[in-house]
Backbone bond lengths (Angstrom), bond angles and torsions (degrees), N, CA, C in turn:
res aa  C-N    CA-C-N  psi(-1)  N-CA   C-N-CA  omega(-1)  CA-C   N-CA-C  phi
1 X - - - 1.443 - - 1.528 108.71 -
2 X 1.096 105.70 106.41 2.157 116.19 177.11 1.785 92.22 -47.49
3 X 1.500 105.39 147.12 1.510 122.00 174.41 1.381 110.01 -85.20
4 X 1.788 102.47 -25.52 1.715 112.57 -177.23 1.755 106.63 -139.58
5 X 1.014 115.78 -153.99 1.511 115.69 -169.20 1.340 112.04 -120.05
6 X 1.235 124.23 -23.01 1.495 143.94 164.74 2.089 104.48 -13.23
7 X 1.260 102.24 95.11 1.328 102.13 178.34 1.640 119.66 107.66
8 X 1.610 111.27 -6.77 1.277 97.89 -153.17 1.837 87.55 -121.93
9 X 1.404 98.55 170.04 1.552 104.02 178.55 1.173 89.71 -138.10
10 X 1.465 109.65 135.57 1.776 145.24 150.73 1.102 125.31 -56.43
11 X 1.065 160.85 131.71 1.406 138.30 109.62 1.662 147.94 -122.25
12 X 1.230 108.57 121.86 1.472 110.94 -147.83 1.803 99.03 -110.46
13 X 1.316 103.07 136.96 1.805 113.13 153.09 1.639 118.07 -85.40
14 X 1.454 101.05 125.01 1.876 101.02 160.85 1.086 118.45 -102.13
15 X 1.477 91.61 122.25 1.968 119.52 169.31 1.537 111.34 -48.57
16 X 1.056 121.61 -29.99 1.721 125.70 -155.14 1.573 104.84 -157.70
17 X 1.499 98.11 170.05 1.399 122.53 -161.26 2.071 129.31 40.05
18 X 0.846 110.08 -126.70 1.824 104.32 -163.13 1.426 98.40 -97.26
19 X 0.810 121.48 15.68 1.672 123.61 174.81 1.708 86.52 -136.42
20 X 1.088 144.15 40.26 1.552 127.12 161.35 1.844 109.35 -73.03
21 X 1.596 112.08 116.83 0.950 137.39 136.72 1.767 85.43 107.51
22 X 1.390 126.68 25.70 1.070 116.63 168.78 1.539 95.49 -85.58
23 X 1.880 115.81 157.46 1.232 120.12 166.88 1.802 103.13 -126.00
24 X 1.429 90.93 140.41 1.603 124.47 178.43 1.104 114.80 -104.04
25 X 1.572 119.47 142.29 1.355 142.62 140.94 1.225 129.59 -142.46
26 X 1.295 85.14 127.12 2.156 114.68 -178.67 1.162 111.19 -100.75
27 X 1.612 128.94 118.16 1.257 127.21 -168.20 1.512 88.63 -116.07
28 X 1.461 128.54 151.35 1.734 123.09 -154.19 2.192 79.61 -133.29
29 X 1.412 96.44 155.68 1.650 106.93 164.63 1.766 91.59 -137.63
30 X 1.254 119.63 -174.31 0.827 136.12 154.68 1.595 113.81 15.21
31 X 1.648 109.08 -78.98 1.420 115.42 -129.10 1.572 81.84 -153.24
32 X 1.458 137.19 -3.71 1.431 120.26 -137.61 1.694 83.06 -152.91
33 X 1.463 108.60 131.85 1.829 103.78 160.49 1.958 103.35 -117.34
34 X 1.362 91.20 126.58 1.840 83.07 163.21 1.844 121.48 -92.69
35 X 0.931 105.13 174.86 1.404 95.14 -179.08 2.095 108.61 -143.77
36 X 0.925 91.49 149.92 1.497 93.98 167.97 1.450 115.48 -156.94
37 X 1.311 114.16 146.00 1.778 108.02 140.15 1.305 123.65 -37.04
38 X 1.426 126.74 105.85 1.470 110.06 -175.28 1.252 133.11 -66.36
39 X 1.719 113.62 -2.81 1.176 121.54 160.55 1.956 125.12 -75.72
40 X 0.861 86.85 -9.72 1.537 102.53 173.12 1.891 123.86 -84.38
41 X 1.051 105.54 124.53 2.082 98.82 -164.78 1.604 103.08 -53.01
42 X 1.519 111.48 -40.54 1.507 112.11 -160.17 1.730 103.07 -150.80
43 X 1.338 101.22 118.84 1.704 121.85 151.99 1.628 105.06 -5.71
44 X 1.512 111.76 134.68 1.455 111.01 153.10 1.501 113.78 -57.76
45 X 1.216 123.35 175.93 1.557 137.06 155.65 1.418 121.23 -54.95
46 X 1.575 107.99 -45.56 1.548 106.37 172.13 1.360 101.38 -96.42
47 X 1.615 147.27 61.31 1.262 122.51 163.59 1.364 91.34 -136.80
48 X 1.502 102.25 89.15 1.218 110.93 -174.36 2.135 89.83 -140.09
49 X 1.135 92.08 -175.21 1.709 112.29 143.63 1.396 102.03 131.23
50 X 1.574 113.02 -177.34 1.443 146.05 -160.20 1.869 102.78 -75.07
51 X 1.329 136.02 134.43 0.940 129.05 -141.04 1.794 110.87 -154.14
52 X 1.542 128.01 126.27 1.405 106.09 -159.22 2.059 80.58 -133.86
53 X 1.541 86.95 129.42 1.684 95.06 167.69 1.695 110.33 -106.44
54 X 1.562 91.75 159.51 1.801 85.96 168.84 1.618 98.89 -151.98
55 X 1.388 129.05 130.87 1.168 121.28 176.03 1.638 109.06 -89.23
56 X 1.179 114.57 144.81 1.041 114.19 -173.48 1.687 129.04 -110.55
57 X 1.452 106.74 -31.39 1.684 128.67 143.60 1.354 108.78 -144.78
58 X 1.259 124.80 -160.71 1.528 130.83 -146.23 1.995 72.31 -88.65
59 X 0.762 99.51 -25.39 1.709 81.77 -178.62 1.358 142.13 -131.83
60 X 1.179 111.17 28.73 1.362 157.61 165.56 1.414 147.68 -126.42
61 X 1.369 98.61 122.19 1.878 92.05 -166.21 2.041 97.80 -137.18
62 X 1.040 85.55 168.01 1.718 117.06 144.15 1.167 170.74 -153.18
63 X 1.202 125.39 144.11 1.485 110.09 -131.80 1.989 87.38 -125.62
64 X 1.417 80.56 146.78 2.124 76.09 171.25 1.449 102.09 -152.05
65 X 1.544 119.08 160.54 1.233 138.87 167.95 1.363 121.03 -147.16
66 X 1.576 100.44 154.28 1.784 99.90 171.11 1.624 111.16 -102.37
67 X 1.228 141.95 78.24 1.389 120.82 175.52 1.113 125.15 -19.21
68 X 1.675 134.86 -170.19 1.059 131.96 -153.06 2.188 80.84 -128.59
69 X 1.419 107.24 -19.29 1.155 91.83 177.20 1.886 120.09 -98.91
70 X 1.408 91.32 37.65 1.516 101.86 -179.29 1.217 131.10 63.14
71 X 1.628 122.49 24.28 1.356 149.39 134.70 1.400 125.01 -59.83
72 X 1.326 113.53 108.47 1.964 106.39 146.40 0.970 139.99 -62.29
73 X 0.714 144.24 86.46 1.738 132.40 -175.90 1.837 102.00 -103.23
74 X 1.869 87.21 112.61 1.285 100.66 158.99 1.988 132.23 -118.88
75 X 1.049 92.54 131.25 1.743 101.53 -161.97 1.840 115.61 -95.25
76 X 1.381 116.49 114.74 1.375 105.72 159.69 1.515 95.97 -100.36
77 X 1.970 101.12 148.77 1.217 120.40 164.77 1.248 112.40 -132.34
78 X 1.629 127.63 133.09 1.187 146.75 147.38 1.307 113.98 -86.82
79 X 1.382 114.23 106.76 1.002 122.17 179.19 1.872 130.12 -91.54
80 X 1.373 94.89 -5.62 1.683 120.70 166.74 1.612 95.76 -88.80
81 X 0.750 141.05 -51.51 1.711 138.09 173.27 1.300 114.44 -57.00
82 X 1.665 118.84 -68.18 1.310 124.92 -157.03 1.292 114.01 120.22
83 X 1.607 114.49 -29.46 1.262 130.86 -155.96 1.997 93.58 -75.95
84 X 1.726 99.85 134.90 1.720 95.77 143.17 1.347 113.93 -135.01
85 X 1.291 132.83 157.40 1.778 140.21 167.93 1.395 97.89 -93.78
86 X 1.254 123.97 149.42 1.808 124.64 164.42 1.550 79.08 -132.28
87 X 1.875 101.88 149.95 1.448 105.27 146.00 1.699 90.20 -121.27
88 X 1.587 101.10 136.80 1.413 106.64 173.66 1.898 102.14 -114.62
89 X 1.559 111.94 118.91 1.405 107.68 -176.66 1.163 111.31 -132.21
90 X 1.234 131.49 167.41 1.699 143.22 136.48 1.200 124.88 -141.02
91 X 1.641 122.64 -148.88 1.246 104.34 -128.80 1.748 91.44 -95.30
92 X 1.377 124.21 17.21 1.669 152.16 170.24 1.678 110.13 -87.38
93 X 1.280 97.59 -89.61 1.355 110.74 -149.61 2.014 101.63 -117.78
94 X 1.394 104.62 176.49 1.471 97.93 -175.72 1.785 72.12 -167.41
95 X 1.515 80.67 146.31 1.665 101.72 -167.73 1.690 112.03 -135.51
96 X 1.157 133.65 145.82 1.762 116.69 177.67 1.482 88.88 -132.94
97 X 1.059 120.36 125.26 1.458 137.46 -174.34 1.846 98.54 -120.69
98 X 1.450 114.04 134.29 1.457 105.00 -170.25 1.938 88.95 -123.43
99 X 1.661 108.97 150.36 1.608 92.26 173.56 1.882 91.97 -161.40
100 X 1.190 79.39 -140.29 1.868 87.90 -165.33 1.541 100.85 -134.07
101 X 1.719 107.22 137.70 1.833 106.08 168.74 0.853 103.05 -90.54
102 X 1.653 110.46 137.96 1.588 114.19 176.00 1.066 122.62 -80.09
103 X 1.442 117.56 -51.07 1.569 139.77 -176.91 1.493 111.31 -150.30
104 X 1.373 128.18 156.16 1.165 151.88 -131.92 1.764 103.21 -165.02
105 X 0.931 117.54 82.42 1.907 115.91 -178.85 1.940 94.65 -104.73
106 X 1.030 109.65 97.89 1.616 120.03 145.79 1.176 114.56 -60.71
107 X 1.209 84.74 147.34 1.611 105.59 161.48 1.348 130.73 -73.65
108 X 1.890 127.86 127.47 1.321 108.96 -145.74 1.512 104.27 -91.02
């Protein structure tokens, strides 16, 4: 089980709210998470940015970012469930979208 995300790509479906049944993947380096529609071959240009994890037990974490289009998006994952919560907000609206991780590829 990775302590951080460094290397690994996500990808989760949301059950609910304005993203229902879209699927995501955030692949993390260092310091940096990208993001895409996972139906899409390759990331926009701006779906990038600066990125803070925190584990929370052996099977639980969270992960947050600021987009570049002035969104937060912050993520709990249970990874013994499947289950994640995001709240995605700014300086408007704040949203809690709940969904499922699909897959999890570490780094070997």
């Amino acid at each position: 089980m990775p302590t951080d995300l460094r290397g690994t790509t996500i990808r989760w479906t949301y059950a609910d709210g304005p993203m229902k049944g879209k699927h995501f993947e955030h692949s993390f380096t260092d310091d940096t998470v990208t993001w895409k529609d996972a139906g899409e071959p390759k990331p926009s240009a701006d779906s990038h940015a600066k990125y803070e994890f925190q584990r929370i037990s052996d099977d639980v974490y969270v992960v947050s970012y600021l987009s570049n289009h002035g969104f937060t998006l912050t993520t709990v994952v249970d990874e013994r469930s499947g289950a994640i919560v995001s709240f995605a907000s700014n300086e408007k609206d704040l949203v809690v979208q709940r969904g499922n991780l699909e897959r999890t590829v570490a780094p070997a």
